[in-house]
C-alpha positions as CSV (number, residue, x, y, z in Angstrom):
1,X,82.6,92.3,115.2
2,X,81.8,94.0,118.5
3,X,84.1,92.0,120.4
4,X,86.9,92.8,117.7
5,X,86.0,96.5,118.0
6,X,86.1,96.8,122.1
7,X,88.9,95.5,122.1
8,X,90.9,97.9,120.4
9,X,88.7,100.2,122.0
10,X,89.4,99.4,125.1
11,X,93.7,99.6,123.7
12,X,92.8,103.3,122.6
13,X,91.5,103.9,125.9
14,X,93.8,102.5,128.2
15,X,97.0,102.1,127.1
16,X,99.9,104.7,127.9
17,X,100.5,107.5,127.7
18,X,97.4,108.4,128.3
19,X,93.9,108.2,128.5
20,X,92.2,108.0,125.0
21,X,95.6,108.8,123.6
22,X,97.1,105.1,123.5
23,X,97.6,102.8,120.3
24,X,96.9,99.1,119.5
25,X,99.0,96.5,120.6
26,X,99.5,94.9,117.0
27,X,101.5,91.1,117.7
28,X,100.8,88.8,115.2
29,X,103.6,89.3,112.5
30,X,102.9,87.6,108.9
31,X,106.1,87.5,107.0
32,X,105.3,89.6,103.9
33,X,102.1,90.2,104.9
34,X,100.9,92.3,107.6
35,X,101.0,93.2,111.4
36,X,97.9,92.9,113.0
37,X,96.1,91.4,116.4
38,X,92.8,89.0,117.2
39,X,90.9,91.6,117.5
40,X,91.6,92.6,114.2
41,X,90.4,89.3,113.0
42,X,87.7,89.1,114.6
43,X,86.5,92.4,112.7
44,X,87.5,90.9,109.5
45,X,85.5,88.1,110.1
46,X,82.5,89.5,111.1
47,X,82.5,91.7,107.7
48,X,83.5,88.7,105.5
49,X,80.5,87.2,107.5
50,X,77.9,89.9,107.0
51,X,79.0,90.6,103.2
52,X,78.6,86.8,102.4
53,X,75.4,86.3,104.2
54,X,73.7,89.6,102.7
55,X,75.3,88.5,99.2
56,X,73.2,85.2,99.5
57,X,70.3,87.1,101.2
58,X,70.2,84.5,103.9
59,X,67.1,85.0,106.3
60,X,67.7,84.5,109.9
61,X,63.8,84.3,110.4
62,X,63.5,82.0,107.9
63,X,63.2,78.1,109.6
């Protein structure tokens, strides 16, 4: 998830025009669907992820 979110951080921040004032470059097309990029996947992921392991209450500590 934190990769996911730095790097549309990193498209806010540095992308033209300016600094902090750029947008998200979105290239994966699904027909039908949506427009969206890896980063955005990544974040999905990593929610689906958390929601799923909490939802089973899976222990990490637990060996």
């Amino acid at each position: 998830m934190m990769g996911g979110a730095a790097g549309n951080l990193s498209d806010r921040v540095f992308r033209a025009p300016a600094n902090f004032q750029g947008g998200v470059v979105d290239f994966i097309a699904v027909e039908k669907f949506a427009v969206f990029n890896v980063a955005d996947i990544a974040i999905t992921l990593a929610a689906i992820g958390i929601f799923l392991l909490t939802l089973f209450k899976v222990d990490e500590k637990a060996k």
